[in-house]
C-alpha positions in Angstrom: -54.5 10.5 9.3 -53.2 12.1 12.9 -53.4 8.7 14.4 -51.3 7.1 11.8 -49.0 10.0 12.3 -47.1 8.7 15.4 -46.5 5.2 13.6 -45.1 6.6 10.4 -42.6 9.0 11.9 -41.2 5.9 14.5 -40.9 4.3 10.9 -39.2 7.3 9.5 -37.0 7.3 12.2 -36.4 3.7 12.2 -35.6 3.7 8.4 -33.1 6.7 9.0 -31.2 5.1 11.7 -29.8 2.0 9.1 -27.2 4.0 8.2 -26.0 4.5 12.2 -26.5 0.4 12.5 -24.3 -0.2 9.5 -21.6 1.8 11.2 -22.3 0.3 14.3 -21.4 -3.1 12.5 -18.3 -1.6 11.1 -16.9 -1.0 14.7 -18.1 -4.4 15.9 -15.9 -5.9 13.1 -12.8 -4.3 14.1 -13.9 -4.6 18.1 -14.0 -8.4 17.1 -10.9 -9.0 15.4 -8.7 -7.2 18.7 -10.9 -9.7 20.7 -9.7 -12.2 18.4 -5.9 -11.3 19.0 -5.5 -11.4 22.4 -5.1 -14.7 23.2 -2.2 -15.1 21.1 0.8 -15.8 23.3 4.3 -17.9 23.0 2.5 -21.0 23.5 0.8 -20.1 20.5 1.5 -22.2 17.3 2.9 -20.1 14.2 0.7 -21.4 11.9 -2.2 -21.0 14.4 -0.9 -16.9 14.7 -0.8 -16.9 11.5 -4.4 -17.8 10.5 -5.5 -15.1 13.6 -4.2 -12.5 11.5 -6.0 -13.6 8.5 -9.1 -13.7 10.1 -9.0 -10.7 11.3 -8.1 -9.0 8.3 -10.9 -10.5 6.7 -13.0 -9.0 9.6 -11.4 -5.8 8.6 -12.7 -6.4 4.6 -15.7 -7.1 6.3 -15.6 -3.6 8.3 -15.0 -2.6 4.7 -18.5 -3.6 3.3 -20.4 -1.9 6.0 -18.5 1.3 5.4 -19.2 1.6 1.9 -22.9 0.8 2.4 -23.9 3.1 5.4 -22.0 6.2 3.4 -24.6 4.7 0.4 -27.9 3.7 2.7 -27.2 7.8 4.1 -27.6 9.2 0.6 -30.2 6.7 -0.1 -31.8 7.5 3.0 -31.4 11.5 2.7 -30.2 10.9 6.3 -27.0 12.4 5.7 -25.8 14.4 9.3 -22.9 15.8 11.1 -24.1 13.3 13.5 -23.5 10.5 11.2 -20.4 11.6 10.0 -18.9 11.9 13.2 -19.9 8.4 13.6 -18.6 7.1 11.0 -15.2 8.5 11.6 -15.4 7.0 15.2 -15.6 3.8 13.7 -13.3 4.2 11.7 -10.8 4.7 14.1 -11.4 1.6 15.8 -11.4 -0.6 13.1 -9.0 1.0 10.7 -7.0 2.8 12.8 -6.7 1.1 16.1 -7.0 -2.5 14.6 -4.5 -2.5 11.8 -2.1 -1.4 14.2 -2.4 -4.2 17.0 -2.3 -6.3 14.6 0.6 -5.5 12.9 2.6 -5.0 16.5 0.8 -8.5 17.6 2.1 -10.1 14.5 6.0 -8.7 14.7 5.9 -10.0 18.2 5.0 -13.0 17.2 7.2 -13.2 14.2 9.8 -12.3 16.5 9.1 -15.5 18.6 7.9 -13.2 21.7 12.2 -12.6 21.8 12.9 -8.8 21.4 15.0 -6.6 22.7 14.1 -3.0 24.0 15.3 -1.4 20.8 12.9 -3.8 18.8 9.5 -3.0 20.7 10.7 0.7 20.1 10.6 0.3 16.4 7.8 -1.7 16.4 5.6 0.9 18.9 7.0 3.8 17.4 6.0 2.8 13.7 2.7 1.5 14.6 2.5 4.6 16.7 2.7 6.5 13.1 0.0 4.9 11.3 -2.3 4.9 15.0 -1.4 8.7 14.7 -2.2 9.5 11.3 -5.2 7.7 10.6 -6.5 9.8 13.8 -4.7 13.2 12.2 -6.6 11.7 8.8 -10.1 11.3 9.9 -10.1 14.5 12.5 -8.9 16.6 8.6 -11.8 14.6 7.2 -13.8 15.6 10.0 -13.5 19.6 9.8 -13.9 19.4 5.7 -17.1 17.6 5.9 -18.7 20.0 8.6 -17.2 22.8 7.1 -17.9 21.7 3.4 -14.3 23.4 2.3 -13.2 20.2 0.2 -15.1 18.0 -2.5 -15.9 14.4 -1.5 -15.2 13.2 -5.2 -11.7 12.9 -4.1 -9.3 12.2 -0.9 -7.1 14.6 0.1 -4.2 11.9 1.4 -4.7 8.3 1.7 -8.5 7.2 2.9 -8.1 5.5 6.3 -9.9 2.0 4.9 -7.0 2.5 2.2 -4.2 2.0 4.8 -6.1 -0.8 6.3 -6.3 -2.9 3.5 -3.5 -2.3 2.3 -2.4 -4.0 5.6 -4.4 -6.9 5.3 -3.3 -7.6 1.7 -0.2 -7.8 3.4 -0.9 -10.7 5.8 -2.8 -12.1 2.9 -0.2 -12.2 0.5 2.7 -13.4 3.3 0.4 -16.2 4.4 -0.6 -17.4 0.5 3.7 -17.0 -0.8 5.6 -17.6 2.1 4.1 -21.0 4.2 4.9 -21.2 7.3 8.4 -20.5 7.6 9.8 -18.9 10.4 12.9 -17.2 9.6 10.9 -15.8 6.7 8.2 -14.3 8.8 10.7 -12.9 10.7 11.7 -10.7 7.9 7.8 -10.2 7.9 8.5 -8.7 11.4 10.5 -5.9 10.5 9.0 -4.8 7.3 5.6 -4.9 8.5 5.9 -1.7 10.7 7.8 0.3 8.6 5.2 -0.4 5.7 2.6 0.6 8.1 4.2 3.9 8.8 4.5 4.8 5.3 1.0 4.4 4.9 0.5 6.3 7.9 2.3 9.3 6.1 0.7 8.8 2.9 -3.0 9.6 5.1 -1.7 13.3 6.2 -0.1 13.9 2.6 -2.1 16.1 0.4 -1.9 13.6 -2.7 -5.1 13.3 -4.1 -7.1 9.8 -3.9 -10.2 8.4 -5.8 -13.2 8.0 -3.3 -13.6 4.4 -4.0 -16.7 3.8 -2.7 -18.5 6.3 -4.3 -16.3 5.5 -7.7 -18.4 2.4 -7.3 -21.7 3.2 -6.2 -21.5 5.4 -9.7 -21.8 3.0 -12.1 -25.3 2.9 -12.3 -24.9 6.7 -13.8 -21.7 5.9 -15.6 -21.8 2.7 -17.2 -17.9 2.9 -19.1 -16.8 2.3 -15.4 -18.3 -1.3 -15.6 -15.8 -2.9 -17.8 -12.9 -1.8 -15.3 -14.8 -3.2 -12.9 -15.4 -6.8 -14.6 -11.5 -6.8 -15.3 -10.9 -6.0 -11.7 -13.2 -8.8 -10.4 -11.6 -11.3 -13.0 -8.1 -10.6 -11.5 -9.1 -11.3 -8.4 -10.9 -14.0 -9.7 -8.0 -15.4 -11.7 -5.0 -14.4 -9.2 -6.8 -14.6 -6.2 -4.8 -13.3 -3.6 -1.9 -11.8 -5.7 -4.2 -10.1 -7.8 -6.1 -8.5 -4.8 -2.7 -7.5 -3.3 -1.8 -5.6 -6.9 -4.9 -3.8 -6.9 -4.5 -2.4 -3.5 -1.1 -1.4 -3.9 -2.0 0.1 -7.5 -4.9 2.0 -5.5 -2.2 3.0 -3.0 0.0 4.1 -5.6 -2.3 5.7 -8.3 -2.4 8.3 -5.7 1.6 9.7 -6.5 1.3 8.9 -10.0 -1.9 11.2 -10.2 0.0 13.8 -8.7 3.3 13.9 -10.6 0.7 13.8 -14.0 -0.8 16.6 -12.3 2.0 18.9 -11.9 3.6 17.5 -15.3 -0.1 18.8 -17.2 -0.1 22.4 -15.0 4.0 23.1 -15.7 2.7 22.2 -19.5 0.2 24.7 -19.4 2.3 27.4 -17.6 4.5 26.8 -20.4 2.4 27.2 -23.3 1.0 30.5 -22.0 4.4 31.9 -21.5 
């Protein structure tokens, strides 16, 4: 038994460390898709940009995957560790926080045909200097709860950085499937893009209350009235393809307020009915 000791803890170990590889992968994605942005430059074709920026929001879904599953594989695992969760955060940063945001100032520059004035790289720095600074604000809050253990993980407190993130890359999705290749409309793209970016940048450091969706999902096995929801989300996908992706990302973004304002409706209720 004591010489197959040595052996089974290397596998232990080995086992335990899948969840630190899966998060390694989710930083390679979003490493990857700034790689894959550089090179875009005024000699660059529109369309050419264009598909760039789909490609690496699909990197970004990717970065997604990996998230959900090293968060699962750690549970799995019972290799849950301050360790891991300052790893994962790390990641995090670079691929949903660093990487939406050169993207979306990559993308207005090159909406803006490489032509803007000083005032125009100021809105679009400043803006994507507001979602770069709150999904840092977001995950260092995450951060302190999770070693600390002051907040449940059932729920978000504020928009979940991957959240922001795809809601960015719906974006780009849903310009490239409905608008072509149209240049004064991208241009429009150019200027929205940021400020839509900042918003969700806000919406990570509010204190409105968010489903953890990858844990909503991971639960199914326990709670099986959560599978039909989940068949008619896959069929709208399904049927609407990139439309219906883009509503259920922005219903996910916005289910947040609307839980809220139910909230305080039910608890003003209440208060009332004891009075």
């Amino acid at each position: 038994m004591k010489k197959h000791s040595p052996i089974l803890l290397r596998q232990t170990k080995l086992i335990k460390s899948i969840p630190n590889f899966l998060t390694i992968c989710n930083s390679l994605c979003g490493f990857a898709a700034i790689l894959l942005l550089l090179p875009i430059s005024k000699a660059t074709p529109l369309a050419d940009a264009v598909h760039v920026f789909v490609i690496c929001s699909i990197m970004i879904f990717s970065a997604m995957i990996f998230d959900v599953f090293d968060g699962f594989a750690a549970r799995l695992l019972n290799a849950v560790s301050l360790h891991g969760i300052q790893m994962d955060s790390l990641s995090d940063m670079v691929t949903f926080g660093v990487t939406p945001a050169v993207m979306v100032a990559a993308a207005s520059k090159c909406f803006f045909n490489w032509e803007m004035n000083f005032w125009q790289h100021a809105y679009v720095y400043l803006l994507c200097s507001i979602y770069i600074g709150g999904a840092a604000l977001r995950l260092a809050t995450y951060n302190v709860n999770a070693t600390l253990k002051t907040k449940s993980s059932d729920n978000f407190s504020g928009l979940p950085s991957p959240g922001g993130a795809a809601a960015v890359c719906v974006a780009i999705f849903f310009l490239h499937a409905n608008i072509g290749f149209s240049p004064e409309a991208w241009r429009y793209a150019a200027w929205i893009l940021p400020a839509y970016s900042a918003v969700l940048g806000i919406l990570m450091n509010s204190t409105i209350p968010y489903i953890h969706a990858g844990k909503w999902l991971m639960s199914i096995r326990r709670n099986r009235k959560k599978l039909p929801l989940v068949v008619l989300m896959l069929a709208v996908i399904i049927c609407f393809r990139v439309n219906g992706l883009t509503f259920l990302t922005i219903a996910y973004i916005l289910s947040g307020p609307v839980m809220l304002v139910f909230e305080k409706i039910y608890h003003k209720k209440q208060r009332t009915a004891e009075k």
